[in-house]
N, C-alpha and C positions, 0 to 999 in steps of 0.2 A: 517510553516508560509507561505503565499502569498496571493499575491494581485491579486486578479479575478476580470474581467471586459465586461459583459453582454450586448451586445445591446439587447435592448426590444424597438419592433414595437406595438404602439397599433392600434384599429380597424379605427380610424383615420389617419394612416398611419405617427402617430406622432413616432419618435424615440427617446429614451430617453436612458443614460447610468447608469446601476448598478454597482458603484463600493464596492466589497466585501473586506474586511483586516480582514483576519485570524493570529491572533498569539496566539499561546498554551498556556493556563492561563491564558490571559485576552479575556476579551466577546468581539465577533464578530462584526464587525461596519459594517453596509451597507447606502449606503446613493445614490438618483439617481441625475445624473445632464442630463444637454440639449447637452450638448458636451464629447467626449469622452476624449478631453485634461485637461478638468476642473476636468473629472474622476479621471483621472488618477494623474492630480497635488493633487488632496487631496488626492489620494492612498497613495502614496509614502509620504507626511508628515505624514498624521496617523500614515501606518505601522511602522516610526521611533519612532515616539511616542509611540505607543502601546510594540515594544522590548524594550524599555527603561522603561517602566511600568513593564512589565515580571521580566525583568532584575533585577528591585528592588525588584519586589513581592519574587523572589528567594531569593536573598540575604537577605532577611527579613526572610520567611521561612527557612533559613538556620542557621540565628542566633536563632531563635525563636526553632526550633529542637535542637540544643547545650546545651541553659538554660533548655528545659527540660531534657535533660539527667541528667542535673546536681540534680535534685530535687529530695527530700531524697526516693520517690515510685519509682525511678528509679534510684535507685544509686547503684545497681550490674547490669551486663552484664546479667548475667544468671535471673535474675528476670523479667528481662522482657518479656511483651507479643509480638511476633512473628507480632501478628496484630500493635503493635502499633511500631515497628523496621521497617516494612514497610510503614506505615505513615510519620514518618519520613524519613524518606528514599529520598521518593518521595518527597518532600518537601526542599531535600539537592542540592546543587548546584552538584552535584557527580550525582546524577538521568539523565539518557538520555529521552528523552522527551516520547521515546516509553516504555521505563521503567516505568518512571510516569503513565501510563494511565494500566499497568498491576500492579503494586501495590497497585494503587488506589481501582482496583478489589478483589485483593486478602486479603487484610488487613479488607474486610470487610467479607469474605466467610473463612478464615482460622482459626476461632474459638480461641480461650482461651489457647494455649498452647503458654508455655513461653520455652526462649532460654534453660533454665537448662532441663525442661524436655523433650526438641525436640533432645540434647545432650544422655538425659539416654535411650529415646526410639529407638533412632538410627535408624536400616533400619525397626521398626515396627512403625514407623511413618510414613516414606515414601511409604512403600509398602499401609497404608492403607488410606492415600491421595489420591494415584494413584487408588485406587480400588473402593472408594468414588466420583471421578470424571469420574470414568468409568462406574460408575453403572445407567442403563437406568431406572431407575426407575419414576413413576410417567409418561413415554411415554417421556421424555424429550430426547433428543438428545445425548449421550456422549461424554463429552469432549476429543477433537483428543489427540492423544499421543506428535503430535509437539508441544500443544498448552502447558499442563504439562510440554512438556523438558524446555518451556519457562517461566512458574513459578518456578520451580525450582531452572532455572539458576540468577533469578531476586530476589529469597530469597538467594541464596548465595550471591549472590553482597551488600545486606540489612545485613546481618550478618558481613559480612568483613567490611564496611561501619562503621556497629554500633560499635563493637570491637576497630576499629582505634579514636573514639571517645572515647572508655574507656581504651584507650593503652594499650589493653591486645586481647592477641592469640582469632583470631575466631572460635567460634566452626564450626564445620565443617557437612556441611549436606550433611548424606548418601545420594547418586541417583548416578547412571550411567544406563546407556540408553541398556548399556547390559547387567546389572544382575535382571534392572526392568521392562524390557520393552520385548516382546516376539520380535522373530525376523526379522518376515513383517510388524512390526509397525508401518512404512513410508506411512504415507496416500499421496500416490503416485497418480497423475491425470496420465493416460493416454488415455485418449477421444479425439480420431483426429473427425473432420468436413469430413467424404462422399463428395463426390462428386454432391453424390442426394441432402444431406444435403442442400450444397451450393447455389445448385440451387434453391430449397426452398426457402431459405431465401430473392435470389435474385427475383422471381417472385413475393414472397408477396410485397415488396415495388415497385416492377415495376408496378402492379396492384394495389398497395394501392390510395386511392387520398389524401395519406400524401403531402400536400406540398412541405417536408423534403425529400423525398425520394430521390432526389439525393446525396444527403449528405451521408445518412445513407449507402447507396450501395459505396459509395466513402469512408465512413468511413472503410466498410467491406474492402473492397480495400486495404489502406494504412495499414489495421491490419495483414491484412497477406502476404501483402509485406514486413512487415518492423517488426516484432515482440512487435510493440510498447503496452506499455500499455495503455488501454482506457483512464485516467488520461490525459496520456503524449498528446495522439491525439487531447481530448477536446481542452486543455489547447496549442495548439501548435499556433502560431501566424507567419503571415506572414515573418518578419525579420528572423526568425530563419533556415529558406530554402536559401538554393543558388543552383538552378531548374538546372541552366548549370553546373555545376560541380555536380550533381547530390548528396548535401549534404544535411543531417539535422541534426544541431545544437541543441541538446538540454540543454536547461539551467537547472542549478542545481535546480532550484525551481519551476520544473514542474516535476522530478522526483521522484520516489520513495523513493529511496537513497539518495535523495539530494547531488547527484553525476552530473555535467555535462557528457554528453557524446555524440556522433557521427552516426549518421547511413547514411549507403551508399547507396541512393537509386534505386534499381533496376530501368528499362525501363517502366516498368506499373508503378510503385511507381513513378515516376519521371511525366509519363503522367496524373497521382493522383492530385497529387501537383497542377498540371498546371492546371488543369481544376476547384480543386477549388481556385485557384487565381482570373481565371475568372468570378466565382461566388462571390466573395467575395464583399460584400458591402461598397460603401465609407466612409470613417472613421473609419470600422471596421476591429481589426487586426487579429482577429480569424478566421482562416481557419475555422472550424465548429462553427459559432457563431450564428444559429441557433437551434442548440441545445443546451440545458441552462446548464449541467454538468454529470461530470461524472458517479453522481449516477441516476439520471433520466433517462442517457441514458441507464444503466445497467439493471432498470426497464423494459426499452420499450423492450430491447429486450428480456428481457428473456419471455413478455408477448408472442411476437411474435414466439420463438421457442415452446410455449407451445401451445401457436392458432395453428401452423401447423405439429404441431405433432412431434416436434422432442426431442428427451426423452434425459434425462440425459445429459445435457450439458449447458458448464455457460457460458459465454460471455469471461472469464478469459482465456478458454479452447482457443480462439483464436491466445494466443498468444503461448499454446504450439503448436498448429498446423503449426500455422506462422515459429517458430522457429526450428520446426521440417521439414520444405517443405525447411529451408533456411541449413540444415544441410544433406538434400538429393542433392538438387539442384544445390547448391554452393558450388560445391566437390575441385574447385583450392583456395577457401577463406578457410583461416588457418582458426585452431578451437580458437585459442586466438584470433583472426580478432572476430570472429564470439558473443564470449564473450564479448570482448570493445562493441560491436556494440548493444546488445541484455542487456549490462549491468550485466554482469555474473562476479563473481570475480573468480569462482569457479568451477571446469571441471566436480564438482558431482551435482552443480543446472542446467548445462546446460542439462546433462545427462539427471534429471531428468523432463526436458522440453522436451528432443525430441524423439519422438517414431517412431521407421521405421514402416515401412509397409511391408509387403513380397512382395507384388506386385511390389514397387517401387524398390526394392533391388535385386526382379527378373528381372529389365530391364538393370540393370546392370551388371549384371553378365555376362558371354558368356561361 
């Protein structure tokens, strides 16, 4: 859930504010005012309003999933359909919001097979899910292996769920990651950004007659000073920097995780900041509030790495690079420093963010 807040210049040089309230379950409200305080007073009464809608709509969906378990088509555990354990499910107040949005998928693609016979067929059910979602057929894409470890773990949680509604032992579904899954399974990124690369990038907006382009080069800036996520940088608002202590505060509702957390800003990072303060517009609290969000900007550039030629690389990729230059660079900052900082709970997600390079490893060495 959050409240987003847009300035938009139109060709009159009129300014006017988009205030956007996202809350999961209920539809999206956008409405524009002349002031950015007006924005933002009705931001925050909506958003209240709108979690207090959700809130109910749960709680309704929650009871409304109980009564039908109770009804006589569904009165064993074992009778029931797989797809409709996961409708339910999602509809439980037990459901995590990111849960909901994968068994919403799943309950419509997992076919006819009920709890009793997903119990008899055991691991020849899963082995041929997993071989079903693997299969390229038709040119389509194959579904990654993390993305599977993630239905799986989301129909366990739906089984144990549904079980505890019928107070009885949940059946148990076969899968583990090392008797189904081969053993480089890990669609692991490791694509660092060149040096050429960089430059690239940097000359196309230096030359561009984008407007924007100071931003966007200030954007590249802060991304690989600070490992931030493109989200985190749109969405980042003046208040949240303290320039002379070289802080950034991030609030939990700009993160991923929905975790607040801290980054220490390097010397370029810090001179980042300041320059777009001095770009920033009055009234306006977003540091990049010329650029309208995170997926637009996601667009722009990937169009840009493909106008100059740079293959195989996503915009996400910056922040392994980032966090890979802050794990070469910043050899006296501890690796738990490094994890609060970058948002890592985990010494095997940082790992698998940061790729040396032999050259950088060879100037260390003696």
């Amino acid at each position: 859930m959050a409240l987003t807040i847009i300035a938009r210049t139109s060709k009159k040089n009129r300014t006017r504010y988009l205030a956007t309230v996202r809350v999961y379950g209920v539809k999206t409200v956008n409405r524009t005012f002349d002031t950015r305080e007006d924005a933002e007073c009705f931001g925050k009464r909506v958003e209240a309003q709108m979690k207090k809608a959700a809130a109910n709509l749960r709680a309704a969906n929650e009871a409304d999933a109980a009564r039908r378990l109770r009804e006589p088509a569904l009165s064993s555990y074992s009778d029931q359909k797989i797809s409709v354990v996961l409708d339910l499910f999602r509809k439980s107040l037990r459901c995590s919001m990111h849960d909901q949005k994968t068994a919403a998928g799943l309950s419509k693609s997992i076919g006819n097979v009920t709890v009793g016979e997903l119990h008899e067929l055991d691991d020849a059910w899963t082995e041929a899910y997993i071989l079903r979602k693997r299969d390229d057929a038709g040119g389509k894409k194959p579904t990654t292996y993390a993305t599977i470890e993630g239905h799986m773990q989301v129909i366990k949680r739906a089984l144990r769920w549904s079980a505890k509604q019928f107070k009885v032992a949940p059946v148990a579904l076969h899968f583990s990651v090392l008797e189904h899954f081969p053993k480089d399974w890990e669609n692991q990124r490791n694509r660092r950004l060149t040096a050429e690369e960089e430059r690239m990038i940097r000359d196309h907006f230096c030359k561009s007659g984008d407007p924007a382009r100071e931003w966007w080069l200030l954007l590249l800036d802060l991304a690989l000073e600070t490992g931030a996520r493109l989200q985190e940088m749109i969405l980042a608002e003046r208040q949240e920097f303290n320039v002379e202590d070289r802080v950034w505060n991030m609030p939990a509702s700009h993160t991923k995780k929905k975790t607040a957390r801290f980054v220490v800003l390097t010397m370029h990072a810090q001179a980042t900041v300041a320059r777009l303060f001095e770009l920033a517009k009055p009234g306006e609290s977003r540091l990049f509030h010329v650029i309208r969000g995170s997926k637009s900007a996601s667009s722009k550039l990937s169009r840009v790495y493909r106008k100059i030629g740079i293959v195989g690389f996503r915009t996400h990729d910056l922040r392994h690079e980032a966090i890979s230059r802050m794990v070469s660079n910043h050899r006296d900052v501890q690796v738990f420093e490094l994890m609060q900082m970058v948002g890592h709970k985990k010494t095997e997600m940082l790992a698998r963010y940061s790729h040396g390079r032999a050259d950088e490893i060879a100037k260390r060495m003696r």
